[in-house]
C-alpha positions as CSV (number, residue, x, y, z in Angstrom):
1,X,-55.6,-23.7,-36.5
2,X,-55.1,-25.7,-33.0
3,X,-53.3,-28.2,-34.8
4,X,-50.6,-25.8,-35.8
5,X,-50.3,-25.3,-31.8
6,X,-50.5,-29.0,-31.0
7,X,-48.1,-30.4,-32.9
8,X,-44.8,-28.1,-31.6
9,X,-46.3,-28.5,-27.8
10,X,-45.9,-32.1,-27.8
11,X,-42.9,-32.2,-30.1
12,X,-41.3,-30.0,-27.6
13,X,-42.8,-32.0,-24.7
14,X,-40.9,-35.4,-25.9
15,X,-37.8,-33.8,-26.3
16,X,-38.1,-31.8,-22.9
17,X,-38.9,-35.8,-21.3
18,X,-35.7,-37.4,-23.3
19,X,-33.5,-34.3,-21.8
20,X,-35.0,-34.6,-18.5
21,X,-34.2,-38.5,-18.5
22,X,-30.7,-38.4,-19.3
23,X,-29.9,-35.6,-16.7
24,X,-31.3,-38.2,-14.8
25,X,-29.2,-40.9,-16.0
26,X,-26.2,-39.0,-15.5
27,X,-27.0,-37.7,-11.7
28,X,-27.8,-41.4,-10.8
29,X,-24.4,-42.3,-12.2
30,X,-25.8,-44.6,-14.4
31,X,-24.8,-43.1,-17.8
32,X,-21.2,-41.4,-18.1
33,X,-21.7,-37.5,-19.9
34,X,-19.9,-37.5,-23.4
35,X,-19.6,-34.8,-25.6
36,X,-22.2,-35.8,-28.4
37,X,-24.7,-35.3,-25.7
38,X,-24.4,-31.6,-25.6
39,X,-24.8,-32.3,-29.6
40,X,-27.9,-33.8,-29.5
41,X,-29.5,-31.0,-27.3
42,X,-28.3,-28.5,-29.9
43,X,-29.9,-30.6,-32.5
44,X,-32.8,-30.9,-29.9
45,X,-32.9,-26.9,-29.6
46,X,-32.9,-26.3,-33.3
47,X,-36.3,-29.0,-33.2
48,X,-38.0,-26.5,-30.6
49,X,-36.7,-23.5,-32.6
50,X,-39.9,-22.9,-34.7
51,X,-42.5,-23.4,-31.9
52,X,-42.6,-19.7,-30.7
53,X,-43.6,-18.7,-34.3
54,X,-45.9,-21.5,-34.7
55,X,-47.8,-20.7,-31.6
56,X,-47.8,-17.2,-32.9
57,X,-48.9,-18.1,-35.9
58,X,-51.9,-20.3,-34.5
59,X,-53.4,-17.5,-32.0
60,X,-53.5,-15.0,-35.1
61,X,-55.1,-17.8,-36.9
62,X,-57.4,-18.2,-34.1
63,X,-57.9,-14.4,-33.1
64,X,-58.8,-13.8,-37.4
65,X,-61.5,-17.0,-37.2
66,X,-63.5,-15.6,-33.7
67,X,-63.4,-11.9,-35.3
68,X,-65.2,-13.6,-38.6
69,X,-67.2,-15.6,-36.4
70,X,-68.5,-12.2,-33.9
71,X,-68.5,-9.6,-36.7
72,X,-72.2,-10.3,-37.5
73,X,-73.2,-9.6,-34.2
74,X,-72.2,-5.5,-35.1
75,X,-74.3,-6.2,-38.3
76,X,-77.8,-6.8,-36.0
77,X,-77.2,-4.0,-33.7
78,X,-77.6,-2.1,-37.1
79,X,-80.4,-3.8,-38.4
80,X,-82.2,-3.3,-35.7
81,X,-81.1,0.1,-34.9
82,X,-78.9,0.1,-31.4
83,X,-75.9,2.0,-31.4
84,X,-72.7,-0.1,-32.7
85,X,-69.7,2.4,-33.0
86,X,-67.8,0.2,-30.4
87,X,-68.9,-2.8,-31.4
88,X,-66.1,-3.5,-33.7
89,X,-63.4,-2.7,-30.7
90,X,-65.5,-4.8,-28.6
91,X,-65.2,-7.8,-30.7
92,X,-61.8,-6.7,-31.6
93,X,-60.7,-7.1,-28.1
94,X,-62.9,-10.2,-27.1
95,X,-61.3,-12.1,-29.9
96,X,-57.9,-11.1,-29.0
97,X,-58.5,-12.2,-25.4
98,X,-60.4,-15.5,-25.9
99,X,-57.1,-16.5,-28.2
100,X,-54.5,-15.8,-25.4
101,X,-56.8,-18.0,-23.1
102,X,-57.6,-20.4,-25.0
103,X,-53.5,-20.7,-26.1
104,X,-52.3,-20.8,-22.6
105,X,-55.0,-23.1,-21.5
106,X,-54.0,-25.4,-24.4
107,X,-50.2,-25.2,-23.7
108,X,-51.0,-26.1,-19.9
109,X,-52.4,-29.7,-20.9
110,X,-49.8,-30.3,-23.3
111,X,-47.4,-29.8,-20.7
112,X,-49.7,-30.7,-17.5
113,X,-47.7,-34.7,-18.1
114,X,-44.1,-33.3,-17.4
115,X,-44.1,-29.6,-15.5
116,X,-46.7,-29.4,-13.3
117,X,-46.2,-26.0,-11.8
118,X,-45.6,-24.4,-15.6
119,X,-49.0,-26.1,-16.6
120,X,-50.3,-24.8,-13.5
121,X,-48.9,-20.9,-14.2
122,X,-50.4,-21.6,-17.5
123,X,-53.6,-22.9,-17.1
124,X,-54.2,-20.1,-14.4
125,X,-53.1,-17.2,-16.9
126,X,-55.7,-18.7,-19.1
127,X,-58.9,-19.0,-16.7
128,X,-57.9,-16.3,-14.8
129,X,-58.7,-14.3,-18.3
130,X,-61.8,-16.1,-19.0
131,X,-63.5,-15.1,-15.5
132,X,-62.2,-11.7,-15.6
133,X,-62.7,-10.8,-19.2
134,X,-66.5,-10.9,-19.3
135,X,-67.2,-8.9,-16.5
136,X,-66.7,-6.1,-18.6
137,X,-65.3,-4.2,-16.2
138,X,-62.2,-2.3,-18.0
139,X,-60.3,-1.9,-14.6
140,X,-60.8,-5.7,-14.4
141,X,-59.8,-6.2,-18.0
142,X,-56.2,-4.1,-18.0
143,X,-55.2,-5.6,-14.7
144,X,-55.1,-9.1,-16.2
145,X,-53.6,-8.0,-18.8
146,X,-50.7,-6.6,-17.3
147,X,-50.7,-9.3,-14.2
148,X,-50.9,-12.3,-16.7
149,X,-48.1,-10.6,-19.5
150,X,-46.0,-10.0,-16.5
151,X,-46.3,-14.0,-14.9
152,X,-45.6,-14.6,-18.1
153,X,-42.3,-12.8,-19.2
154,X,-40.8,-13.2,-15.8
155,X,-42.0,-17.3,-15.6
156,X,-41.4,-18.5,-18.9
157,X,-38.7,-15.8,-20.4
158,X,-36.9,-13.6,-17.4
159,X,-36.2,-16.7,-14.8
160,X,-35.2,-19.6,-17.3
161,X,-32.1,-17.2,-18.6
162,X,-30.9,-16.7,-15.1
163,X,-27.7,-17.9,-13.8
164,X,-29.6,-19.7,-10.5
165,X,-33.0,-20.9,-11.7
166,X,-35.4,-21.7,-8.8
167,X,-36.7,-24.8,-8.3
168,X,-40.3,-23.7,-8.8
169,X,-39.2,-22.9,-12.0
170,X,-40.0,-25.0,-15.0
171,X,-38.3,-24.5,-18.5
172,X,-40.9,-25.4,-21.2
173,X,-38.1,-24.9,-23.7
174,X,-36.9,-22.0,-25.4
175,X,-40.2,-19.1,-26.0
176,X,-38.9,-16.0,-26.9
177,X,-38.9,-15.5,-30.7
178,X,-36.6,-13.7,-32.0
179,X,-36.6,-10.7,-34.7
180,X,-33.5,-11.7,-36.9
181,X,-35.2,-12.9,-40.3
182,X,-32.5,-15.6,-40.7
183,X,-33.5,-16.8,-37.5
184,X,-37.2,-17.1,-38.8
185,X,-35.2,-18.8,-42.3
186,X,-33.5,-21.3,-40.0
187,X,-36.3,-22.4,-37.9
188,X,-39.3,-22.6,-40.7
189,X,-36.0,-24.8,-42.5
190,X,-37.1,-27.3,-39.7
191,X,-34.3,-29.5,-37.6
192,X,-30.6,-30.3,-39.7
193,X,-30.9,-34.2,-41.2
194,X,-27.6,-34.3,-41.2
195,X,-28.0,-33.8,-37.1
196,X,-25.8,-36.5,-35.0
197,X,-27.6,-39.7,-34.0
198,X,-28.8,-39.8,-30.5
199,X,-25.5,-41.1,-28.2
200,X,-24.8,-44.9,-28.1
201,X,-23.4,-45.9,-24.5
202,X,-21.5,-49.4,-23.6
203,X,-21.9,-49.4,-19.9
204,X,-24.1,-48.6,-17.0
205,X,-21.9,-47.6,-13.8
206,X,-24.3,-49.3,-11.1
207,X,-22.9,-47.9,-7.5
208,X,-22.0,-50.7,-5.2
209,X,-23.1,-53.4,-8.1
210,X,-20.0,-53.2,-10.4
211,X,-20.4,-52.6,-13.8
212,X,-23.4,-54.2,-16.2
213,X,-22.9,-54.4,-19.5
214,X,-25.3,-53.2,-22.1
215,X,-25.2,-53.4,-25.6
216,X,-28.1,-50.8,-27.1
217,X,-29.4,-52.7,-30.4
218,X,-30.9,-49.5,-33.1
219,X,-33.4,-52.1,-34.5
220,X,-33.9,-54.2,-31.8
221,X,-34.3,-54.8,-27.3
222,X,-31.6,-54.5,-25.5
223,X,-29.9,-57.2,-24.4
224,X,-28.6,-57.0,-20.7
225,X,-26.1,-59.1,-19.3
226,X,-24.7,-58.8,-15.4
227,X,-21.9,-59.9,-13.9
């Protein structure tokens, strides 16, 4: 069940670290922009594509498996006659809960390696939940519901679409799943293999050190050359 949540987190963490380096590249004027760059992150977008439903598949997964695995508690309130008319909304709800924790918690060490303040944001949604949650207390229980669903939207789905993004504000890749079935076609499909190749570049443009030759080998080191 986790494994179906694994496997698109760090998928999406390697091609967030490949994007991140070549913006690098290209600020530090070491790599000139070309246009199959912006092809490869379309090809890299269509990658992420099937991780929302992936993830959303997983916490139903996991949400089913702690309702299976809490149902026979309702069972011995019977058997030994205590009152268990709520018992099947309180393990309802528990299960749901323990699920969105234990997701967020999850996506916030995948991602702990490469944005910091998003694992953070994650990692808090989901501990803040596990504190609160047990208490009990439903005034405690619907106001980290609606506090940690609205972190959420306006972190991960609200500020990343924005025009001016702040700083503080760390795209994990594309989250929002969408409801057009050919969308759902498209991304369970998985990425294009007829997708460009990653870009091949000549030179490196080293400021105030002339140019320096590189020729980028596909089945072997790089061999560097200066002049």
């Amino acid at each position: 069940m986790m494994s179906a949540n694994y496997a698109p987190q760090i998928r999406a963490v390697l091609v967030i670290r490949e994007q991140d380096f070549r913006e690098h590249m290209v600020a530090s004027n070491y790599m000139q922009p070309k246009d199959t760059i912006k092809e490869v992150q379309v090809s890299e977008e269509k990658v992420m594509s099937e991780r929302p439903y992936l993830t959303l598949f997983s916490m139903i997964m996991l949400f089913v498996s702690m309702v299976c695995l809490l149902k026979p508690f309702c069972n011995v309130l019977d058997i030994i006659g205590l009152p268990s008319s709520s018992c099947f909304l309180t393990v309802g709800f528990s299960a749901f809960v323990a699920s969105v924790t234990s997701t967020c918690v999850l996506m916030g060490l995948c991602w702990s390696c490469t944005r910091g303040i998003a694992a953070c944001v994650l990692v808090g949604i989901g501990l803040s939940g596990d504190l609160l949650c047990p208490t009990g207390s439903p005034v405690l229980v619907v106001s980290w519901l609606l506090v940690a669903g609205a972190v959420y939207f306006l972190y991960f789905i609200f500020l990343p679409e924005q025009e001016k993004v702040p700083a503080w504000c760390q795209s994990i890749g594309p989250m929002r799943p969408s409801m057009d079935p050919l969308h759902w076609r498209h991304a369970l499909a998985g990425p294009n293999p007829d997708a460009p190749p990653p870009p091949v570049y000549s030179s490196l443009a080293v400021p105030s050190y002339g140019a320096v030759p590189v020729t980028v080998a596909a089945s072997g080191p790089s061999r560097t050359r200066c002049t």
